[in-house]
Every structure is written in C-alpha cells, then in structure tokens.
C-alpha positions as CSV (number, residue, x, y, z in Angstrom):
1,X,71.9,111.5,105.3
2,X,74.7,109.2,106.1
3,X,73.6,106.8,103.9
4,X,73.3,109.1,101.1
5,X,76.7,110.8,101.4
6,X,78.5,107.4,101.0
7,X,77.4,106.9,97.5
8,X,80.0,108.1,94.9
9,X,79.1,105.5,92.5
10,X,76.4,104.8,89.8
11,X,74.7,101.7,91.8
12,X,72.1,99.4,90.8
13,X,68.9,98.8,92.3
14,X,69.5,95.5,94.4
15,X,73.1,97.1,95.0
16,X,71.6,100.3,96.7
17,X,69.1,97.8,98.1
18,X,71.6,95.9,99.5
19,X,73.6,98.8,101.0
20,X,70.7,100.1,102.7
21,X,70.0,97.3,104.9
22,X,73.7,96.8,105.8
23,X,73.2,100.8,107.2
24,X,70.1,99.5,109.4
25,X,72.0,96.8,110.5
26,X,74.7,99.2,111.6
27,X,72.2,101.4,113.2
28,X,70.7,98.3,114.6
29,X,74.0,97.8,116.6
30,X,74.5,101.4,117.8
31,X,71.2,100.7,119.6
32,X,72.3,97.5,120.8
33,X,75.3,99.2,122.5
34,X,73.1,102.3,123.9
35,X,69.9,99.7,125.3
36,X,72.8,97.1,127.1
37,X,74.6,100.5,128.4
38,X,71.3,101.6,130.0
39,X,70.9,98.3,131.4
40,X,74.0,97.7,133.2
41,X,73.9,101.3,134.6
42,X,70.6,100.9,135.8
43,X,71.7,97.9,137.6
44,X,74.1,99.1,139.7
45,X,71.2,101.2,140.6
46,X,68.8,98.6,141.3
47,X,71.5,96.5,143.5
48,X,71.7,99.7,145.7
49,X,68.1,99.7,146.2
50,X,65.9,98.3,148.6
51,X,62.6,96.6,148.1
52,X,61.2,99.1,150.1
53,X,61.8,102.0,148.5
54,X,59.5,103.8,146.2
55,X,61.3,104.4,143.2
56,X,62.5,100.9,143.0
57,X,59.6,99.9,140.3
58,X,60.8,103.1,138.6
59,X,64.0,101.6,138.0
60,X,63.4,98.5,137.9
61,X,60.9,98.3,135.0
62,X,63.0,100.0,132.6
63,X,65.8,98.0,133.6
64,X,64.3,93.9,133.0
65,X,62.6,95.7,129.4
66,X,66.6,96.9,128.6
67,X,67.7,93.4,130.0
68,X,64.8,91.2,127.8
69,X,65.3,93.7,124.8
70,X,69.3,93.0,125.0
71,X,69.0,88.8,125.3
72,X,66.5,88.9,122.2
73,X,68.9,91.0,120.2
74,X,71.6,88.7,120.8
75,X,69.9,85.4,120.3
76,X,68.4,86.8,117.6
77,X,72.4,87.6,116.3
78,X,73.5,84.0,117.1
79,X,70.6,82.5,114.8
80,X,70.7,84.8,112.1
81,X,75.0,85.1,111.6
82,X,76.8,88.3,110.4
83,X,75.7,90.3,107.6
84,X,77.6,89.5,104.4
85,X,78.8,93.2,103.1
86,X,77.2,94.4,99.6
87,X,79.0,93.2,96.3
88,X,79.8,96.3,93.6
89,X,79.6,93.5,91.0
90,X,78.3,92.7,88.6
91,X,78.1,96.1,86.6
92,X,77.1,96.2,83.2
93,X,78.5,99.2,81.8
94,X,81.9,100.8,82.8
95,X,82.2,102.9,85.8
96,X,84.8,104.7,87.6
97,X,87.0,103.6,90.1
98,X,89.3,105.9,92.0
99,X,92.9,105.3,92.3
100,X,93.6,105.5,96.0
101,X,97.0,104.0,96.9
102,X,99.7,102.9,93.9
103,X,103.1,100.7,95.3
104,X,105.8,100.4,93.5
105,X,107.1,96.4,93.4
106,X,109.9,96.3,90.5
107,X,111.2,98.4,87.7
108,X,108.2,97.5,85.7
109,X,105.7,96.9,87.9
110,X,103.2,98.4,90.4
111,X,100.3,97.6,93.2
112,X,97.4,99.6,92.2
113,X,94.8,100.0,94.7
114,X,91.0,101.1,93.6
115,X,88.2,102.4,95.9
116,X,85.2,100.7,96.2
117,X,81.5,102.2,97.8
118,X,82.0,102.7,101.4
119,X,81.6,98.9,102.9
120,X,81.5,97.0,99.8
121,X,83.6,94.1,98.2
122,X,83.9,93.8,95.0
123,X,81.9,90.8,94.5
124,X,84.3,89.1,91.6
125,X,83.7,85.6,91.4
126,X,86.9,83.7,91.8
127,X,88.5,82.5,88.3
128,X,87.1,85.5,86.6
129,X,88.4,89.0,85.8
130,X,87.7,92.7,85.4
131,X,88.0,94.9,82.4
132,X,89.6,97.9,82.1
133,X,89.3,100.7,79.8
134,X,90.0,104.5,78.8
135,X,89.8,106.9,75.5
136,X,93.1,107.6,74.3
137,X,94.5,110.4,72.2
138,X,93.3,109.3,69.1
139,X,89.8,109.0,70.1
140,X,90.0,105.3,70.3
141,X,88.5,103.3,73.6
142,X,91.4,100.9,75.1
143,X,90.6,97.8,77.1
144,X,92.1,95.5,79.0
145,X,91.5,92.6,81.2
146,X,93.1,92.3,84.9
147,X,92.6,89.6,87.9
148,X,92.8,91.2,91.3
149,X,95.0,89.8,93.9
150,X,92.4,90.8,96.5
151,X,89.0,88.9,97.2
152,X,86.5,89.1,98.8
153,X,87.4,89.1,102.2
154,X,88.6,92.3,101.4
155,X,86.1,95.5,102.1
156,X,86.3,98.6,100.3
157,X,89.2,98.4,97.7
158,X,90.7,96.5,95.2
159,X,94.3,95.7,94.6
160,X,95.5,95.0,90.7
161,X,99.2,93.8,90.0
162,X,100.4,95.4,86.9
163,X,103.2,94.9,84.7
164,X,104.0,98.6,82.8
165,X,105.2,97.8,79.6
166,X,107.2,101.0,77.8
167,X,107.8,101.3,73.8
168,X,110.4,98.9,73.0
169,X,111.1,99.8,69.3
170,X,111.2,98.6,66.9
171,X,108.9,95.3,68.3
172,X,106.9,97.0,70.5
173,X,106.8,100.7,69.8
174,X,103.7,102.3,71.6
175,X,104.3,99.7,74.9
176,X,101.3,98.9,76.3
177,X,98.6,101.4,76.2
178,X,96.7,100.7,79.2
179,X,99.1,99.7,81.6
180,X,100.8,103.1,80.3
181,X,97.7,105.0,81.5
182,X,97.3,103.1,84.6
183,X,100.8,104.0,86.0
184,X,100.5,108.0,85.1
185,X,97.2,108.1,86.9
186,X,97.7,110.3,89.8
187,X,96.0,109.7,93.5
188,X,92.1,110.3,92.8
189,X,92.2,110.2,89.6
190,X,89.6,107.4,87.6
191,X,89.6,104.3,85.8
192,X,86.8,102.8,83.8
193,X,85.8,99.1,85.3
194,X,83.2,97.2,84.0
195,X,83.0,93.1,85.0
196,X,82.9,90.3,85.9
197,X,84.2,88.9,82.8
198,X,85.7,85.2,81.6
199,X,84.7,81.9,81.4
200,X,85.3,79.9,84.1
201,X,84.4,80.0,88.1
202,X,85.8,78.3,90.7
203,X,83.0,76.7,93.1
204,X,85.6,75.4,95.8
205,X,86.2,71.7,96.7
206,X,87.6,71.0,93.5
207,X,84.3,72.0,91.3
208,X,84.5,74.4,88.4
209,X,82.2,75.8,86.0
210,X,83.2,76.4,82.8
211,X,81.2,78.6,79.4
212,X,83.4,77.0,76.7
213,X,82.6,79.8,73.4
214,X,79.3,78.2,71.3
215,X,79.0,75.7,74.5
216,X,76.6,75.0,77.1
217,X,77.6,75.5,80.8
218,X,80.0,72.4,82.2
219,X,80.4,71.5,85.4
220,X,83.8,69.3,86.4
221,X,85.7,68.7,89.3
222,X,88.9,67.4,90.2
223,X,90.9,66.5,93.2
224,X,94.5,67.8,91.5
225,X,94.7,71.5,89.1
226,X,97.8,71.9,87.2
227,X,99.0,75.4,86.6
228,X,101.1,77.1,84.2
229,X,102.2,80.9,84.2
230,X,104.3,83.4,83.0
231,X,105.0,86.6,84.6
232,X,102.0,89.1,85.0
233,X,100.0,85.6,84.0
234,X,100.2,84.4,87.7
235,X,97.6,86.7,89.1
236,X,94.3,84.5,87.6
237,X,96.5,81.4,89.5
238,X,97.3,83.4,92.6
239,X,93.3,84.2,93.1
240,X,92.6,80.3,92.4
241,X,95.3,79.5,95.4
242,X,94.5,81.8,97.7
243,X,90.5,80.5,97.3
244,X,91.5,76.7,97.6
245,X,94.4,77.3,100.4
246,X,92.8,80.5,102.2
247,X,89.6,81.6,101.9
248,X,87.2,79.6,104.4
249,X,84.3,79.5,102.1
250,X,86.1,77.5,99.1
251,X,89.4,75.8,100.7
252,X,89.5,72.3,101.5
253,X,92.4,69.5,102.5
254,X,91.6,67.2,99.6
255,X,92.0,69.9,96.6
256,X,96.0,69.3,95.4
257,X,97.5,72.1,93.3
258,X,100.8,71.9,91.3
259,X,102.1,75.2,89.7
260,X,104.8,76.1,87.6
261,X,105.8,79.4,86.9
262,X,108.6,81.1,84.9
263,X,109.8,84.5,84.4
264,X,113.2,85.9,82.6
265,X,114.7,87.1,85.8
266,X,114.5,86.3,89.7
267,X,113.4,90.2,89.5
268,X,110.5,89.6,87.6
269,X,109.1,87.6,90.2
270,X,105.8,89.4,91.2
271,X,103.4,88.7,94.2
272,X,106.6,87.1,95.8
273,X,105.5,87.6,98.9
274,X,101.7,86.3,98.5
C-alpha cells in the first residue's frame, strides 16, 4: 500500500520495476534497525545472567541468531554499496510534472522547481535537455527545450532556470509563449515533459559522445572544452561544469574548462551564485 500510494505518475515497466526494489530495500533496513535493536537489548540481559540459570539458553539463542543475522546484513551492505535511486527518464511521450516551488531571481527571470515520483532523480544524462510543452489558445501544441541546473545527485525534483520573455512590440509581439505559461502556473499546477533530448553526452574525464544529424555515433575526448554563452544559454554549460568540477562520478583534475559568457547587463547575470 505504501508503495502504491507514491505513484502519481504514468511509469514504465523497468521504472516501476526499479522503484519496487528500492521500497524492499527500505523495508530491508527498517528490519535491520528492529533485529540489531533486539540484539543489543537482549544483551544487557544476557550480561546480567548467570550460566546457571535456566532461562539463560532462552535468551541467549535468540540473541547470537539477532547478532549473526545483524554481521551478515552488514557485510552483505559493505560488498554490495548503496542502492542507486530510480531514474524518471527516459520517457517517451509527455507527461506531467507538478510545479512545486517557483523563486523569483531578476525582473525576467525565475527558479522553477518540478516534482519528481517519490525517491527518484530525474535520470537526464549530462549535456542533454528536456522538452517542454503545452496547448495554447489557439489549439496549437507549444514546445520548448530547457537544461536543468540540477542533476542527479538531486532526489525528487527538478530545478529549470528560465528567462520570461513579455511581448516586446513591434519585434517580438506575443513574447515567448512558453516561458509565458511557465511563469503563470500556479503551485500544483502541471507541465508536460517529455526527454531526454539532444545530441551530445558528456561521459566525464574529458570523453563525449556526439549524434551529429545523418551521422553515426562519435566518440572524442579532450583535455581542454571551450565555452561560449549568452544569457539563459549558460544553463547546458553550467550542467557540463558542475559534472566535470562536482559531481564524483564524472569530475577529474586533468579536464581544463575555459568559458566566456556575456549578457547586456550585470543584472542579467543568472545562476550567479552556482
């Protein structure tokens, strides 16, 4: 039943697969904790006991099977490492995504925070992106494409940096549509996500893989990446960075990384802080 309650999301197979062992494993622990609990009470019991008395094998018994059933379990821990949590990703067809938190960073722009399944990360694989998409008035289906500034490390949301662009006539006279729709979504509310989506992945150490369009699949590698980025263009280059400088799995000491970034004003500046 508590497994079952947690999903608010169309999931695949391998993802509901997945999720369902990473509830045993939970359960698994919660057992853990009760059997080593038993133990050490029981063996302040059994240190108060002579050999003599009669209930010592009653107590003692159930005590070395706690204390045998507690040294497997955590050898068995040490060998086998943490469970990695379930991915949401990849999803074929768009789904929705609540909006749980929004932050307000500029004038223009915002911190959007989506909900993910109960102990999942999203699963994006880093130099790719997520698309967007909702039916406006007219009927017509509006898509766009976002980077996250949140990985994987991250369990259970995902944060999307997001310049709102109003009409501007007479050059831009509509704005931007989705970002529009994105900042008058209230708390709750849904957005359609469907991914992962681009042509290039970062492996770490200074390896990509790139799908150039008509191409086969390339492998390089480098020991310098040069960046170039403008405004809400950083985030792709801020989730390469944070993967090469950061994230244990992919950074290394040999990778060097040069970026140059411009915007129209100092206020423009997003992710400042990251």
């Amino acid at each position: 039943k508590n497994l079952l309650c947690h999903i608010s999301y169309p999931l695949s197979l391998k993802s509901f697969r997945t999720m369902f062992l990473h509830r045993i494993l939970q359960m698994q622990q919660v057992s853990f904790s009760l059997v080593l609990c038993c133990f050490l009470s029981q063996m302040t019991m059994v240190q108060a006991m002579s050999l003599d008395d009669p209930m010592f094998l009653v107590v003692a018994i159930p005590t070395a099977i706690c204390g045998i059933i507690s040294l497997v379990y955590i050898i068995f821990k040490l060998l086998s490492g943490s469970p990695q949590p379930p991915k949401v990703l990849p999803v074929d067809d768009y789904t929705p995504f609540p909006l749980i938190d929004k932050k307000v960073l500029s004038h223009d722009s915002c911190r959007y925070t989506l909900g993910l399944p109960e102990g999942h990360v999203l699963g994006l694989p880093i130099g790719q992106h997520i698309s967007l998409k909702f039916t406006g008035p007219d009927g017509k289906a509006v898509q766009r494409s976002y980077t996250p500034v949140t990985d994987d490390t991250v369990v259970g949301r995902v944060e999307l940096v997001v310049k709102v662009y109003r009409p501007l006539p007479p050059k831009f006279p509509v704005g931007g549509l989705l970002s529009q729709h994105l900042d008058s979504l209230k708390i709750g509310e849904t957005i359609l996500v469907k991914g992962p989506k681009g042509h290039l992945t970062y492996k770490g150490k200074g390896k990509f893989s790139t799908k150039p369009l008509g191409k086969p699949l390339e492998e390089r590698s480098c020991k310098y990446i040069g960046m170039m980025a403008g405004g809400t263009g950083i985030t792709p280059m801020l989730q390469i960075l944070q993967a090469v400088f950061l994230n244990n799995k992919y950074r290394d000491e040999t990778t060097k990384v040069k970026l140059i970034y411009c915007n129209q004003t100092p206020d423009d500046i997003l992710v400042r802080e990251e």
